[in-house]
MIMILUM-685871 format. One record per residue (C-alpha): x, y, z; residue number from 0; residue in one letter. Coordinates in Angstrom, 1 decimal. Each point is the difference from the previous one (the first is absolute). Example, Ala and Ser with C-alpha at 12.3 -4.5 7.8 and 13.67 -1.06 7.14 Angstrom:
2
      x      y      z num residu
   12.3   -4.5    7.8   0      a
    1.4    3.4   -0.7   1      s
//
This chain:
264
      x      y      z num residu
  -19.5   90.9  -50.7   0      x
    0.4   -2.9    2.6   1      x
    0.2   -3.7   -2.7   2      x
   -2.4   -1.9    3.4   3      x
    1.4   -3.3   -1.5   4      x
    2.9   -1.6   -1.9   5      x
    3.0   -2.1    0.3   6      x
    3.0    1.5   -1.1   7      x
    1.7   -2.8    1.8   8      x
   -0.5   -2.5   -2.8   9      x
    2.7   -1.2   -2.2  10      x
   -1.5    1.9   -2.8  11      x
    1.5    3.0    1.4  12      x
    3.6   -1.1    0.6  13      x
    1.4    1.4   -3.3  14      x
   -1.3    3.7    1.0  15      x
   -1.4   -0.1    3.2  16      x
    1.7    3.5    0.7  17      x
   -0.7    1.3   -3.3  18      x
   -3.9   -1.1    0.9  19      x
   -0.1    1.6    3.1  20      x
    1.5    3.3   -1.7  21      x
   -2.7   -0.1   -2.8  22      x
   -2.7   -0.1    2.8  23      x
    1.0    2.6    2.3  24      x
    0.6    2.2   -3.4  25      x
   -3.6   -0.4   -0.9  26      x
   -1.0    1.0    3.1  27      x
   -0.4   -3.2    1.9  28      x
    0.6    1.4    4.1  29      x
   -0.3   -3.5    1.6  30      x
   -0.6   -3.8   -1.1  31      x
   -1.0   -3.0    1.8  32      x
    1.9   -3.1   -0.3  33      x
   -2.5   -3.2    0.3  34      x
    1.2   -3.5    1.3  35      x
   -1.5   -3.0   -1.2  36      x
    1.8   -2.8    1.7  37      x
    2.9   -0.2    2.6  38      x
    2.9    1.2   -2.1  39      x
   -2.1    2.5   -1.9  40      x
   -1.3    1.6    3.2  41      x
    4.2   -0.1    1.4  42      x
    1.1    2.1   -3.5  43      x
   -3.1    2.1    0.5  44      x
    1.4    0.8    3.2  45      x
    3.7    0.3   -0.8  46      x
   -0.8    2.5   -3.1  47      x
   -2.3    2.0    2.6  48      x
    2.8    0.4    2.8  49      x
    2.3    1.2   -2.3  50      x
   -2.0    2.4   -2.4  51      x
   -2.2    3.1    1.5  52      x
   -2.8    0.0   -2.2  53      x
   -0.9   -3.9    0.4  54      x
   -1.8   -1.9    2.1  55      x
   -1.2   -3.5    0.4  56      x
   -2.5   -2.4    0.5  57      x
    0.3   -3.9    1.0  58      x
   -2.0   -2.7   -0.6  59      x
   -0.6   -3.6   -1.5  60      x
   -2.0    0.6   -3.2  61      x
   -2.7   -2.7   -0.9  62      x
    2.1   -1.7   -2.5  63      x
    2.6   -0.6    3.4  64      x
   -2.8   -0.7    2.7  65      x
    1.0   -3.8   -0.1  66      x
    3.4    1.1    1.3  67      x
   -1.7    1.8    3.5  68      x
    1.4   -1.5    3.0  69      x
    0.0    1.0    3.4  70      x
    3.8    0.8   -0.5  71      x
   -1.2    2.1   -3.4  72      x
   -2.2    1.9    2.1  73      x
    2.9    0.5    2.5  74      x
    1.9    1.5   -2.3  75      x
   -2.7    2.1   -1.9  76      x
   -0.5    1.7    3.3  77      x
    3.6    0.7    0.6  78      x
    0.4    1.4   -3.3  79      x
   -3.3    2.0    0.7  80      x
    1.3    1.9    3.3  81      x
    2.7    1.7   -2.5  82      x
   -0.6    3.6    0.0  83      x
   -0.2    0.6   -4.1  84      x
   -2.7   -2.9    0.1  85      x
   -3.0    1.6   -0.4  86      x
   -2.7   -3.1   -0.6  87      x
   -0.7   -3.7    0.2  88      x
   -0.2   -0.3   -4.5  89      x
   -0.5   -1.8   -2.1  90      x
   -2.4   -2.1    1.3  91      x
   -3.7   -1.8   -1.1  92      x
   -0.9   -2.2   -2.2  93      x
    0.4   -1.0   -3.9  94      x
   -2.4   -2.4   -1.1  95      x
    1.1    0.6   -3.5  96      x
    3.3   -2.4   -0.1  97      x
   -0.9   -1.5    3.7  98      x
    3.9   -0.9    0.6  99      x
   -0.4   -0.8    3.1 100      x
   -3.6   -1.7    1.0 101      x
   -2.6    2.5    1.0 102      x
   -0.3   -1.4    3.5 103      x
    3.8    0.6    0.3 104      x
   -0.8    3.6   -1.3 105      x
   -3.0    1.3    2.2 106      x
    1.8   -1.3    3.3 107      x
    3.5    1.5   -0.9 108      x
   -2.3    3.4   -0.8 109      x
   -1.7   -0.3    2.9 110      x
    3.2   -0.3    2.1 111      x
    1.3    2.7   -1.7 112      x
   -3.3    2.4    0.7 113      x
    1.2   -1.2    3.8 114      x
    2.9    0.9    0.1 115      x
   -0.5    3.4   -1.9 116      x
   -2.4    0.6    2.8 117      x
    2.8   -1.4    2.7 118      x
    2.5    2.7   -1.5 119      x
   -3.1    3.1   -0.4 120      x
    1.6   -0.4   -3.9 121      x
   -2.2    0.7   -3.3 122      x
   -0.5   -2.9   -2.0 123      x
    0.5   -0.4   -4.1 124      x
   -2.4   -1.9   -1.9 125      x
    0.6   -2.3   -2.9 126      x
   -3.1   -1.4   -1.0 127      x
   -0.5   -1.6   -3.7 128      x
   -3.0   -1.8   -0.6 129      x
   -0.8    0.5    3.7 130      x
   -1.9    2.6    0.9 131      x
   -3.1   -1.1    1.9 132      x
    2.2   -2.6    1.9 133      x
    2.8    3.0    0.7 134      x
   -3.0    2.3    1.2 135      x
   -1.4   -2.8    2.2 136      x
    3.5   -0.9    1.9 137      x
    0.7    4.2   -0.1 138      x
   -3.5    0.0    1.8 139      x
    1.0   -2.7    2.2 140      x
    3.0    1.0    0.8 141      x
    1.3    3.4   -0.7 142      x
   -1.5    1.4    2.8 143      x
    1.8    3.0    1.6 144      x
    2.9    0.2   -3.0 145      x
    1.2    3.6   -0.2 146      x
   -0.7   -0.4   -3.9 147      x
   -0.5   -2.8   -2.6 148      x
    1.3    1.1   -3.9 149      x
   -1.8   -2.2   -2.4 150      x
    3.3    0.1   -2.4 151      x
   -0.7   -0.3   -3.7 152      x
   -4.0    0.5    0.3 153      x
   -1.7   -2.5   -2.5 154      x
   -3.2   -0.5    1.4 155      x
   -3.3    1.6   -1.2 156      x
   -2.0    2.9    1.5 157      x
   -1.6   -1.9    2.5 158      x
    2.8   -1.0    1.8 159      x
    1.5    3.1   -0.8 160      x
   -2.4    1.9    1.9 161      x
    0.0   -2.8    2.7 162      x
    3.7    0.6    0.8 163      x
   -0.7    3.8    0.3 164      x
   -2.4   -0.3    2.2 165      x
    2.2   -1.9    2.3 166      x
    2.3    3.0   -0.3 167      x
    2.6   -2.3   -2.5 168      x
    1.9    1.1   -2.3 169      x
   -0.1   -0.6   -3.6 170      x
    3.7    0.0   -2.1 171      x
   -0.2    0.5   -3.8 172      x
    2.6   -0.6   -1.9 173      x
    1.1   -0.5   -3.6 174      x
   -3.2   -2.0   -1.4 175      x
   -1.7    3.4    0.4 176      x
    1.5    1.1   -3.1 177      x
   -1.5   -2.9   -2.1 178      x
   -1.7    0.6   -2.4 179      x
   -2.8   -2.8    1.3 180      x
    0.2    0.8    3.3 181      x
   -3.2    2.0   -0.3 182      x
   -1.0   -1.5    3.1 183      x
    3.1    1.0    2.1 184      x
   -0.7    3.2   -1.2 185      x
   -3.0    0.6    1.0 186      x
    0.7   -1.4    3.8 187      x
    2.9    2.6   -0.1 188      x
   -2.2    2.9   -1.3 189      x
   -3.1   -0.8    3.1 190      x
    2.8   -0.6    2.8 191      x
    0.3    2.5    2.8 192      x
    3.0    1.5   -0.4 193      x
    1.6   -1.0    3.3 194      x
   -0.4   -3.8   -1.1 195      x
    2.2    0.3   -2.8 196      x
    3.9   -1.2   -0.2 197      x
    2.0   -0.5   -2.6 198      x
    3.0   -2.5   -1.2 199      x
    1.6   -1.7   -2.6 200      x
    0.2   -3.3    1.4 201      x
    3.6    0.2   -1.9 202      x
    1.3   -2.1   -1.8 203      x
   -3.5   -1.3   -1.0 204      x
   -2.9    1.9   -1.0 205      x
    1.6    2.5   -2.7 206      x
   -2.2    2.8   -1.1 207      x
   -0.7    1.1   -3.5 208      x
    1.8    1.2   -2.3 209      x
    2.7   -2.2    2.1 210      x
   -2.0   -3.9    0.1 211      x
    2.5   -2.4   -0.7 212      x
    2.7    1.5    1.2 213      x
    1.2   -0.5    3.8 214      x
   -1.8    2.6    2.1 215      x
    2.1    2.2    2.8 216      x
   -1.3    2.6    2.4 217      x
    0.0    3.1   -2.1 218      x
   -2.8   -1.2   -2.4 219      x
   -2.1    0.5    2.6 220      x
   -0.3    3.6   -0.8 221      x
   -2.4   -1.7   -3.2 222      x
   -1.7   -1.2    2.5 223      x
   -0.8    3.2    2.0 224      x
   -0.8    1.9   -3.8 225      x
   -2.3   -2.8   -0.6 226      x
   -1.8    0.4    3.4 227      x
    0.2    4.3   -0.3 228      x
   -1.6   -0.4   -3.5 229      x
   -3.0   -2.2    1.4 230      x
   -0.1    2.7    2.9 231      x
   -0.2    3.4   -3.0 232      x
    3.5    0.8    1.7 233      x
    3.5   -0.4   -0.8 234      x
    2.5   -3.2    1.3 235      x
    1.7    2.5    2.2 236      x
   -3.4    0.5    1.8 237      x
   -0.3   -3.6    0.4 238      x
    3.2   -1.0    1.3 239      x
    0.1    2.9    2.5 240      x
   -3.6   -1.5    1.3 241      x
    0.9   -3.8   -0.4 242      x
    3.6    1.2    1.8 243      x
   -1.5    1.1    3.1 244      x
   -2.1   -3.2   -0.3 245      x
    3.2   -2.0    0.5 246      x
    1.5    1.9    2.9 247      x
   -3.1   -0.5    1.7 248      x
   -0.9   -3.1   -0.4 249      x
    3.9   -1.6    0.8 250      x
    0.4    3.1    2.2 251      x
    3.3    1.6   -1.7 252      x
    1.4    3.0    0.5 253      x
   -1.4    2.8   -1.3 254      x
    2.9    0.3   -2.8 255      x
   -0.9   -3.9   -0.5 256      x
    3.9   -0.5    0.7 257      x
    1.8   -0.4    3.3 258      x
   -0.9   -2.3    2.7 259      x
   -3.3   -2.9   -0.4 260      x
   -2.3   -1.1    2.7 261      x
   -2.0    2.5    1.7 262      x
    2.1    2.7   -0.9 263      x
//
């Protein structure tokens, strides 16, 4: 299994970071990708994936932090982007939802973001809450010749859904699947081409059942790969072997999803 997004970075794992990391790899997780949000967040997502062989990373400036792009931000962004284990421009988009920073602060910090994904021929990672038709417009827009855009966390409906596939996106499920009202998400999951599909855990948020209210961590997402090889008449083995080579494709790991990033 390859957890496409979480950040074991965070202060919530500082009491058992390595016991975390152990837990994952012993339920089978092969690779994980560490996601920035901000400055510092994108520099520990780094640091965690120079040191550790089955990490990467991502960098960004997440909507909440789009106020804080600067030409100097973007400077540094790239410069953390040209590290080897950094295998996208994430998270990025837009959150209309708690609009912590204002939403013309958000679409151009996404749309210079889209830029310099492009500049750096990196995938992008999508956070989009409350967005959607405004993140498929500036994608449209602007996401022109990206080797691959992940739509992390999917919550839109099956319009968009089959929108995004169309463009040859991919769509990340994670925890919520297991919801007992996500009837919805399930569906999406269950019509999806196969090669669309990633999976993550979006750790420490996002816990599925039987673990919501709890802190999540990487190796629940194997509920999240039975729940997607039950909507598929399969097991979750099937469905994290599929979703797996998903991953390596779409941030172009190794085949072993460990070793070095980039285009390896």
């Amino acid at each position: 299994m390859i957890d496409s997004h979480c950040h074991p970075y965070m202060a919530d794992f500082d009491l058992d970071r390595s016991a975390m990391l152990w837990r994952a790899r012993q339920a089978g997780v092969s690779a994980l990708i560490a996601v920035g949000y901000d400055l510092p967040s994108s520099r520990q997502a780094v640091a965690m994936a120079d040191t550790l062989p089955d990490i990467f990373a991502c960098v960004a400036l997440h909507p909440h932090h789009a106020s804080d792009l600067s030409p100097t931000a973007l400077d540094e962004l790239a410069a953390l982007a040209a590290h080897p284990r950094v295998v996208a421009i994430g998270e990025t988009g837009l959150d209309f939802h708690r609009n912590l920073s204002p939403r013309p602060a958000q679409e151009s910090a996404f749309r210079a973001q889209l830029c310099l994904a492009r500049r750096l021929a990196l995938p992008v990672v999508i956070h989009d809450r409350e967005a959607h038709a405004e993140v498929m417009r500036l994608l449209a827009e602007e996401g022109g010749g990206l080797p691959a855009v992940i739509l992390h966390c999917f919550s839109g409906d099956m319009v968009m859904a089959e929108a995004a596939w169309r463009r040859g996106y991919y769509t990340s499920l994670a925890g919520p699947l297991t919801y007992k009202n996500a009837q919805g998400l399930r569906a999406i999951a269950a019509a999806a081409p196969r090669d669309r599909l990633l999976l993550e855990t979006d750790a420490p948020y996002l816990p599925p059942e039987p673990f919501r209210g709890r802190r999540n961590e990487p190796a629940f997402v194997r509920r999240v790969a039975e729940a997607l090889g039950a909507l598929w008449g399969t097991d979750g083995d099937a469905a994290a072997r599929c979703t797996a080579e998903n991953a390596r494709r779409a941030f172009r790991l190794p085949a072993d999803g460990a070793g070095a990033g980039g285009a390896a």
